[in-house]
BALOBA-1460 file (C-alpha; in Angstrom, 3 decimals):
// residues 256
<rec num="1" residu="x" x="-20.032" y="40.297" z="35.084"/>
<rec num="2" residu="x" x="-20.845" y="38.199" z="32.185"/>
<rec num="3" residu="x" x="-18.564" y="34.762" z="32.164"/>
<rec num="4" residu="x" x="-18.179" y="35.405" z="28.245"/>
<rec num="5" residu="x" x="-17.111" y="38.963" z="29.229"/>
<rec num="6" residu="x" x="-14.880" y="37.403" z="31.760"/>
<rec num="7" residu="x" x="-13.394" y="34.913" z="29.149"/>
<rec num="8" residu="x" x="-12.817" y="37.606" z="26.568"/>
<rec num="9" residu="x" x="-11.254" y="39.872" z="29.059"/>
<rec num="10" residu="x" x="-9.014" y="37.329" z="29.924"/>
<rec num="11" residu="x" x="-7.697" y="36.438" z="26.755"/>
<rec num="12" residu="x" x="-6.924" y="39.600" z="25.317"/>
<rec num="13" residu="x" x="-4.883" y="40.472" z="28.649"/>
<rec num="14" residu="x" x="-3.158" y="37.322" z="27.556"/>
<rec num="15" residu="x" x="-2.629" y="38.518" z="23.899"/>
<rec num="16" residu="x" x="-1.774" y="41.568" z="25.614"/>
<rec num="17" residu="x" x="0.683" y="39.780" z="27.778"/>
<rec num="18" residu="x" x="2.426" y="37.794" z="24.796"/>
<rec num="19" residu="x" x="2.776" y="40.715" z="22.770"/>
<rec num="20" residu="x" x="4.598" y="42.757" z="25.446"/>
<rec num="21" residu="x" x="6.987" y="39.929" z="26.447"/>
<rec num="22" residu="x" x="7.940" y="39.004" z="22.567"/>
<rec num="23" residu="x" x="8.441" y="43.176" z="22.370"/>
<rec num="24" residu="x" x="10.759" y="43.090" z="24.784"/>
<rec num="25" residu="x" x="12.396" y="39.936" z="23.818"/>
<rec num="26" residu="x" x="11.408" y="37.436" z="26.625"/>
<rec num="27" residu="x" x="9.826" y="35.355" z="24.235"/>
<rec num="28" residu="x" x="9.851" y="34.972" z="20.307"/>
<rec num="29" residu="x" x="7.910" y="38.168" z="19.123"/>
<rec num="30" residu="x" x="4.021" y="36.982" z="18.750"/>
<rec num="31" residu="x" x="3.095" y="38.513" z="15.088"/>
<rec num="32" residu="x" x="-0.289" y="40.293" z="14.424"/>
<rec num="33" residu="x" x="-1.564" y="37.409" z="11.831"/>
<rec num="34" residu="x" x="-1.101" y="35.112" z="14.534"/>
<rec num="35" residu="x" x="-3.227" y="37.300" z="17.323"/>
<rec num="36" residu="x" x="-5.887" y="37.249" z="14.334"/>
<rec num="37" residu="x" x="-6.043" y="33.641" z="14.184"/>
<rec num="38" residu="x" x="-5.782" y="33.422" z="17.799"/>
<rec num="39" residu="x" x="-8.969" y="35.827" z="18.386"/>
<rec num="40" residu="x" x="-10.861" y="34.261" z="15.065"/>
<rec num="41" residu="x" x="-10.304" y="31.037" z="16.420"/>
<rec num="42" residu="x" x="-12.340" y="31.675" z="19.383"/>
<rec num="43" residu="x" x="-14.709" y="33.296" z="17.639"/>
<rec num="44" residu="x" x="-15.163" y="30.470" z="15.391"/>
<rec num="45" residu="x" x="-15.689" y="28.196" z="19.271"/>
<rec num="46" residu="x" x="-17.981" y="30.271" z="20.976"/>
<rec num="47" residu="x" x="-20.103" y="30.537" z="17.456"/>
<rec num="48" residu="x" x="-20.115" y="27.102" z="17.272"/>
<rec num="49" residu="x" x="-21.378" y="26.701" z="20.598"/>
<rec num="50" residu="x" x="-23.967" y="29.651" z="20.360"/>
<rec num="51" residu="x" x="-24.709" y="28.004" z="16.660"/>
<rec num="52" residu="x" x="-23.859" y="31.292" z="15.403"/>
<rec num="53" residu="x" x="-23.318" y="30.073" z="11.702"/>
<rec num="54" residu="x" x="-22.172" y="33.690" z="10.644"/>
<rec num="55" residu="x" x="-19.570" y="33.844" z="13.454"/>
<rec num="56" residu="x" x="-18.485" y="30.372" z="12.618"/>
<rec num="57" residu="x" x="-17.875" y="30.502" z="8.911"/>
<rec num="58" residu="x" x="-16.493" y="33.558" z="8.178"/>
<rec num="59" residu="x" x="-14.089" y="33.225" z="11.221"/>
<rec num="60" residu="x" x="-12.570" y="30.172" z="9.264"/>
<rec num="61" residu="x" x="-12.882" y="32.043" z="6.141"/>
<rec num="62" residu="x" x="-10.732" y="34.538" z="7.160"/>
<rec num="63" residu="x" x="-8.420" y="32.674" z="9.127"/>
<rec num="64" residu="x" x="-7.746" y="30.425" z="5.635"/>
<rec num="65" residu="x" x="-7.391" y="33.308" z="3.846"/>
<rec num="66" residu="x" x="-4.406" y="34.395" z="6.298"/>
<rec num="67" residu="x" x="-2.788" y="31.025" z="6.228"/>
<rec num="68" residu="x" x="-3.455" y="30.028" z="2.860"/>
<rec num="69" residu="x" x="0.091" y="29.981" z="1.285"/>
<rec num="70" residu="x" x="0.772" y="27.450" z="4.113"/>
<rec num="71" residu="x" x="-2.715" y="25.521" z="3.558"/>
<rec num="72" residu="x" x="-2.350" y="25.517" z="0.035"/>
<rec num="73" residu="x" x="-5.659" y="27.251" z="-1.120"/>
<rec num="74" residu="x" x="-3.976" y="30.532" z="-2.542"/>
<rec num="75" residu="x" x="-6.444" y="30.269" z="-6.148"/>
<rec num="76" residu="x" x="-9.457" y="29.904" z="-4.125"/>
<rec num="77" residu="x" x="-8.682" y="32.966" z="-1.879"/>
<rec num="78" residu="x" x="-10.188" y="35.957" z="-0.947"/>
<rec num="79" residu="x" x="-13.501" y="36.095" z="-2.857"/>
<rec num="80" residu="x" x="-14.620" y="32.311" z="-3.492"/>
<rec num="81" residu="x" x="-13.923" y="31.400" z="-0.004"/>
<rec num="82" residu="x" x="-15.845" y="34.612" z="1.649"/>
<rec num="83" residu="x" x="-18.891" y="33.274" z="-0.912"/>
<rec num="84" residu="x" x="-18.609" y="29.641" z="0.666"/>
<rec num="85" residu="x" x="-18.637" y="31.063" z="4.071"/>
<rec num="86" residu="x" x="-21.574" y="32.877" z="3.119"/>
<rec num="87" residu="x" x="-23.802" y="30.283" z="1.164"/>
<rec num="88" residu="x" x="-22.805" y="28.168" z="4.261"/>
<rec num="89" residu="x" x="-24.013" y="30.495" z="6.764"/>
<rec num="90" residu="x" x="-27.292" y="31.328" z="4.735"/>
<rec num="91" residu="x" x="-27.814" y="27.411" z="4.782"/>
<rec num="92" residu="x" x="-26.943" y="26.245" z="7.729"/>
<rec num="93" residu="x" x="-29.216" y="29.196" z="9.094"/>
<rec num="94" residu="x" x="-31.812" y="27.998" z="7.163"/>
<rec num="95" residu="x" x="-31.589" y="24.403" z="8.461"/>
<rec num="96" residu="x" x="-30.470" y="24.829" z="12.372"/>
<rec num="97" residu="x" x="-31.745" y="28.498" z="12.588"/>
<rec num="98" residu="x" x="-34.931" y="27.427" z="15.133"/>
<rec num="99" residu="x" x="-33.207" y="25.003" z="16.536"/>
<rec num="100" residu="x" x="-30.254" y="27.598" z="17.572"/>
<rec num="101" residu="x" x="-32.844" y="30.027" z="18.992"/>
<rec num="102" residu="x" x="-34.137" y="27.431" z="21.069"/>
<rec num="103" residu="x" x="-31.790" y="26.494" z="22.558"/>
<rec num="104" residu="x" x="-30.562" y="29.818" z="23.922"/>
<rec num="105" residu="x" x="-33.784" y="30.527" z="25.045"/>
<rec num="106" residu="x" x="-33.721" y="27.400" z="26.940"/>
<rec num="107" residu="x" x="-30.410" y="27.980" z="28.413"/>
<rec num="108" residu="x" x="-31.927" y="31.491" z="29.590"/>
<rec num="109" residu="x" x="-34.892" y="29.252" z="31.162"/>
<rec num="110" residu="x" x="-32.617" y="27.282" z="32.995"/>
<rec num="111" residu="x" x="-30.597" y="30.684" z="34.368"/>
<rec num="112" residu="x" x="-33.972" y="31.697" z="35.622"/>
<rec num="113" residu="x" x="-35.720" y="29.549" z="36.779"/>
<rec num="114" residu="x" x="-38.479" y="31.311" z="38.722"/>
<rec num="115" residu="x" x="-39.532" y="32.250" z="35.273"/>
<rec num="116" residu="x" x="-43.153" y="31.014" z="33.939"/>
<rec num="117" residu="x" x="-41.994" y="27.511" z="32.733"/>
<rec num="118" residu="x" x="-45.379" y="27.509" z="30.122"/>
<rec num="119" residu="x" x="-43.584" y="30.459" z="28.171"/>
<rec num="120" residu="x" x="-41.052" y="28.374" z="27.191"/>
<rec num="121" residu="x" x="-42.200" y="24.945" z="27.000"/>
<rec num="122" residu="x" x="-45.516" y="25.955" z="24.862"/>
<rec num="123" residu="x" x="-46.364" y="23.683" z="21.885"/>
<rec num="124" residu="x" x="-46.775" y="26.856" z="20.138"/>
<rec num="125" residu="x" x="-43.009" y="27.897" z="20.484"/>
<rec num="126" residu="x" x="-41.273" y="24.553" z="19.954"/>
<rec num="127" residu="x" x="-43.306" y="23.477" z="16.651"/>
<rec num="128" residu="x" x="-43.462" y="27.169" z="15.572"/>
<rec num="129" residu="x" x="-47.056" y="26.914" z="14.905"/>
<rec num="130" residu="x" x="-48.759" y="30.809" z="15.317"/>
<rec num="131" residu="x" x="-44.972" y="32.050" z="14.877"/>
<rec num="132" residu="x" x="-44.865" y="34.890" z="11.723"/>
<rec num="133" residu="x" x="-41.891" y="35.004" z="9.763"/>
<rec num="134" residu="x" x="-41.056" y="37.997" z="8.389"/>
<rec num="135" residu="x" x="-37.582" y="37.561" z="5.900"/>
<rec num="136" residu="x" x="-36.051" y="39.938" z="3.903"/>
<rec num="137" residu="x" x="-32.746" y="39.451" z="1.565"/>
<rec num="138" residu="x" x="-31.106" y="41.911" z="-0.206"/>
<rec num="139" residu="x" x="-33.438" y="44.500" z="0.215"/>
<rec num="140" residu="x" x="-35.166" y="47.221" z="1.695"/>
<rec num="141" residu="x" x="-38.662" y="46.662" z="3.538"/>
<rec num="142" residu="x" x="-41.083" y="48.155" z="6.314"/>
<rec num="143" residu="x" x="-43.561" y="45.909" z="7.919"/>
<rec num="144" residu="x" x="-46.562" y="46.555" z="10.464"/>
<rec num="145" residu="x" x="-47.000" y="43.356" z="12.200"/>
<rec num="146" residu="x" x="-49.033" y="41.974" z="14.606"/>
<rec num="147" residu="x" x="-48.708" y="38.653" z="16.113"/>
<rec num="148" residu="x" x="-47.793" y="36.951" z="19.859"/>
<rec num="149" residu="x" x="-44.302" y="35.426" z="18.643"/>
<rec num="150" residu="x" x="-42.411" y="36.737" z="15.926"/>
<rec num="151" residu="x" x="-39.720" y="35.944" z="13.655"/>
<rec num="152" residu="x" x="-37.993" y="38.413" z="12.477"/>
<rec num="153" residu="x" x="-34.754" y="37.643" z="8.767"/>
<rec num="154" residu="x" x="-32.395" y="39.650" z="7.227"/>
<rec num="155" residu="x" x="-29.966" y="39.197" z="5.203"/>
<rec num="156" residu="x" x="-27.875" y="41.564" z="2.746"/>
<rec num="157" residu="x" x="-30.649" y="44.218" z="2.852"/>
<rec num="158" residu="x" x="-32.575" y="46.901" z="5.423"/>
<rec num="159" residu="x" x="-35.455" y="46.261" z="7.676"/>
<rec num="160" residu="x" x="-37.603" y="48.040" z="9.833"/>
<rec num="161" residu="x" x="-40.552" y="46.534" z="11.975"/>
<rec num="162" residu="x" x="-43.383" y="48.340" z="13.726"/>
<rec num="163" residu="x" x="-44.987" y="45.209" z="16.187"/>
<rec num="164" residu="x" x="-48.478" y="45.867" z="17.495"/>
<rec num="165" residu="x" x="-50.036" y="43.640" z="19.185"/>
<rec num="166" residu="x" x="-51.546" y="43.698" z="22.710"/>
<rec num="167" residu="x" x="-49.988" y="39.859" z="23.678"/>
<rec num="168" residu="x" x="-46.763" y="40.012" z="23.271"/>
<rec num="169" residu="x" x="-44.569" y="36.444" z="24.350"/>
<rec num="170" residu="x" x="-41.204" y="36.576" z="21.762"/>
<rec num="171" residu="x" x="-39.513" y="37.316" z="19.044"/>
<rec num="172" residu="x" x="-36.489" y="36.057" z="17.161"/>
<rec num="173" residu="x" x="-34.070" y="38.666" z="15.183"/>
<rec num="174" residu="x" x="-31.862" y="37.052" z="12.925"/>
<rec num="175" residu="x" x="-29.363" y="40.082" z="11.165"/>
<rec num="176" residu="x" x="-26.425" y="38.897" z="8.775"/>
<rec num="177" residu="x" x="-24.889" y="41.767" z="6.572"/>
<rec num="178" residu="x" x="-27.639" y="44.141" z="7.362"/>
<rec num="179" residu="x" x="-29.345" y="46.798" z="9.168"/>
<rec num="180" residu="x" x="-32.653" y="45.872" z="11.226"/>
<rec num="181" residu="x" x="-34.836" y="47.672" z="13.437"/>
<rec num="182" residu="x" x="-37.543" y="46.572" z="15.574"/>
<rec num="183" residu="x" x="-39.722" y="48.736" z="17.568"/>
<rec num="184" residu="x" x="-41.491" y="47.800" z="20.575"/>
<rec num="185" residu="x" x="-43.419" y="51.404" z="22.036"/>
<rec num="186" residu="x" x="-46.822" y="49.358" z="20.509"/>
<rec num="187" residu="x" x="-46.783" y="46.137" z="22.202"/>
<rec num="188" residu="x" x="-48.235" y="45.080" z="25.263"/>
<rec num="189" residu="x" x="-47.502" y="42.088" z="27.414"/>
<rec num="190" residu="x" x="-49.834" y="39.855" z="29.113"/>
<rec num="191" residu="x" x="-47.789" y="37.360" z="30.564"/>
<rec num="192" residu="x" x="-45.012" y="38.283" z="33.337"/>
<rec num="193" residu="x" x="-42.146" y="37.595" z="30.709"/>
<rec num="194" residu="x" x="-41.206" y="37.646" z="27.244"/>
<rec num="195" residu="x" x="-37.853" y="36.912" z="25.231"/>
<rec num="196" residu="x" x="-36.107" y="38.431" z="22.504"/>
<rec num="197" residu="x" x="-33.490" y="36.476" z="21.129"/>
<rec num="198" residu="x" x="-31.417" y="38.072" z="18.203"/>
<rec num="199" residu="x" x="-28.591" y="37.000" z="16.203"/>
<rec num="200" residu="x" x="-26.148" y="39.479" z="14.877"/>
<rec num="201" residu="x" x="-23.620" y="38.824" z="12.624"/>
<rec num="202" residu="x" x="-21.474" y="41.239" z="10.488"/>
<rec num="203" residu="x" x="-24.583" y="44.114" z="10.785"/>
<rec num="204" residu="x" x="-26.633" y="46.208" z="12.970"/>
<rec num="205" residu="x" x="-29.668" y="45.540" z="15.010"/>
<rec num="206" residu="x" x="-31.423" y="48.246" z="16.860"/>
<rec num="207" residu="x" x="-34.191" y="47.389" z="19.241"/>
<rec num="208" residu="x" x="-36.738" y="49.761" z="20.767"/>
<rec num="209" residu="x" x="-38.316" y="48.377" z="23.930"/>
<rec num="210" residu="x" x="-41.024" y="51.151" z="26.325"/>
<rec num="211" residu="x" x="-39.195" y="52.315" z="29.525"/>
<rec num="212" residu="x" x="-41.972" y="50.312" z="31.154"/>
<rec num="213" residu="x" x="-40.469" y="47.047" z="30.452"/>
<rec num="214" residu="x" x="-37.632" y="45.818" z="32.724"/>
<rec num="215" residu="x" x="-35.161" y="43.967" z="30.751"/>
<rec num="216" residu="x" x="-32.689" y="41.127" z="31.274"/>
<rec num="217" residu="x" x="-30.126" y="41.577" z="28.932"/>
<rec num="218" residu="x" x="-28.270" y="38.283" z="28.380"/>
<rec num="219" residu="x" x="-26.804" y="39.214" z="24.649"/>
<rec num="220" residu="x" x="-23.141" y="38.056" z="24.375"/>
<rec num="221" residu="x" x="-20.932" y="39.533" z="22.122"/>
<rec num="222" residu="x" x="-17.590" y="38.240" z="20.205"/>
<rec num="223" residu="x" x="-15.759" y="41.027" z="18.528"/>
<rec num="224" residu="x" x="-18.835" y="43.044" z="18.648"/>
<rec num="225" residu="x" x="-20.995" y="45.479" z="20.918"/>
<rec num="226" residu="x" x="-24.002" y="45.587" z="22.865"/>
<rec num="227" residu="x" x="-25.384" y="48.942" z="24.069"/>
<rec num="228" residu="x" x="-27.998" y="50.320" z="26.196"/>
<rec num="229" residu="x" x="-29.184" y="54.270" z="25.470"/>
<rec num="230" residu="x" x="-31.714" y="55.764" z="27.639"/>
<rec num="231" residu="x" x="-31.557" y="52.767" z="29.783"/>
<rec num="232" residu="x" x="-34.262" y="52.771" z="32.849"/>
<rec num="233" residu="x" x="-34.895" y="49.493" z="34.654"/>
<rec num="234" residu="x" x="-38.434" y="50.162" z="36.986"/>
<rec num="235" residu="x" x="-39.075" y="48.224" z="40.349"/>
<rec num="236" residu="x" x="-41.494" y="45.920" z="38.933"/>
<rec num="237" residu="x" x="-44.038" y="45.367" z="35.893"/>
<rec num="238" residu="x" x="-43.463" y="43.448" z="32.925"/>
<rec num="239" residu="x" x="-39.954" y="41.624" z="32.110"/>
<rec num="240" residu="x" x="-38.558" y="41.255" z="28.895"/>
<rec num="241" residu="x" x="-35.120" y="38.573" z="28.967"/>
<rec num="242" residu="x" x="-33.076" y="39.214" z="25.827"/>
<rec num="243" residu="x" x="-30.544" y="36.027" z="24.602"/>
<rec num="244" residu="x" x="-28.903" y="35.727" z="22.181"/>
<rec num="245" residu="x" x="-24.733" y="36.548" z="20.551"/>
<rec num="246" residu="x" x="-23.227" y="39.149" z="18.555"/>
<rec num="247" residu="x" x="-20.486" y="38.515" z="16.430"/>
<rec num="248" residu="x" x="-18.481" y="41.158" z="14.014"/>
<rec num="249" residu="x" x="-21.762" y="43.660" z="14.614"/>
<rec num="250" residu="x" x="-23.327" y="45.758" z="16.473"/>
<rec num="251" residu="x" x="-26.685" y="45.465" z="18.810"/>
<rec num="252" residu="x" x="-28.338" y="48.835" z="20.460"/>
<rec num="253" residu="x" x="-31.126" y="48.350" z="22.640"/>
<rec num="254" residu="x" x="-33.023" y="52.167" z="23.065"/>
<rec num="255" residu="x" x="-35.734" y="52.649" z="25.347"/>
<rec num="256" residu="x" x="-38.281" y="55.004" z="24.161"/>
């Protein structure tokens, strides 16, 4: 099992816990808007740590807006703090978004390390030279694309991508507030591996991979969900490792 799975696990057995002692008068009885905090407050850690910017600033959005007759900020709650949060995110993304993806990816290097060290240490990758970006904000697109490493925006609107291309090495999926879809059944791989990292925050991101690919799936998820349909993992062939966090949102992987 996961160690975030492990982590999460444990501390809603602990919320569980509290809850059932203050019920039955053992302790002070633990109220709901603190369990909130409690659970947006470690979403707002493990963002931070994951440089989830989503996960991070709507967490303390929303945790303000619960506390803010005792912080004070009652005239700039609900809607001007959820648009900070979000101009924050959308910048900070902007600024630190590479950097973030990076350093998952290395962090999945350094899990595996019989991996092919080149993939990752490219001059390609780390200066994002030969990396297409495809972004898309507040609305509704379909893209063909064809390229070795992709990146993949969306924010506020609908994507679909169709990626052909017969060298596939990685791709970054970045999904705030939206719906994306990425399809795989066209690409072939050259090398031994390739990596998928994806962001998720407050949306949905559906990836199609072939049946053909094993997969890695290293996606961790705070307050959201990770799922696998028509999953098949064969013996050997090509493998794909997929990083990255989920937070408030939903990631299906679908094998086709």
């Amino acid at each position: 099992m996961k160690k975030g799975k492990v982590i999460w696990a444990l501390l809603l057995i602990g919320i569980a816990v509290l809850i059932l002692a203050g019920g039955l008068g053992v302790i002070p009885e633990v109220s709901g808007k603190l369990i909130a905090a409690v659970l947006l407050g470690a979403v707002a850690i493990v963002s931070l740590w994951e440089l989830s910017f989503w996960g991070l600033f709507f967490s303390l959005a929303i945790i303000g807006i619960l506390y803010a007759p005792q912080l004070h900020i009652e005239s700039i709650t609900p809607v001007p703090v959820l648009g900070a949060a979000a101009l924050l995110s959308i910048g900070f993304s902007m600024l630190f978004g590479k950097q973030a993806s990076q350093r998952r990816t290395e962090r999945a290097r350094k899990r595996h390390s019989n991996f092919a060290d080149q993939h990752f240490k490219s001059d390609h990758y780390q200066n994002g030279q030969g990396q297409q970006v495809y972004d898309t904000a507040f609305g509704e697109t379909t893209d063909r694309v064809n390229g070795e490493m992709l990146f993949f925006k969306n924010s506020f609107g609908a994507t679909s991508k169709y990626v052909n291309t017969d060298n596939f090495r990685s791709a970054v999926l970045q999904n705030s507030f939206g719906e994306m879809k990425v399809y795989f059944d066209n690409a072939l791989m050259q090398q031994e591996t390739a990596t998928i990292d994806v962001s998720n925050s407050f949306g949905e991101t559906q990836i199609f991979l072939p049946k053909e690919w094993k997969v890695e799936n290293q996606i961790s998820s705070m307050l959201g969900n990770v799922s696998e349909q028509n999953m098949h993992q064969p013996a050997g062939g090509h493998t794909v490792i997929l990083t990255g966090s989920v937070s408030m949102g939903e990631v299906q992987i679908i094998y086709i």
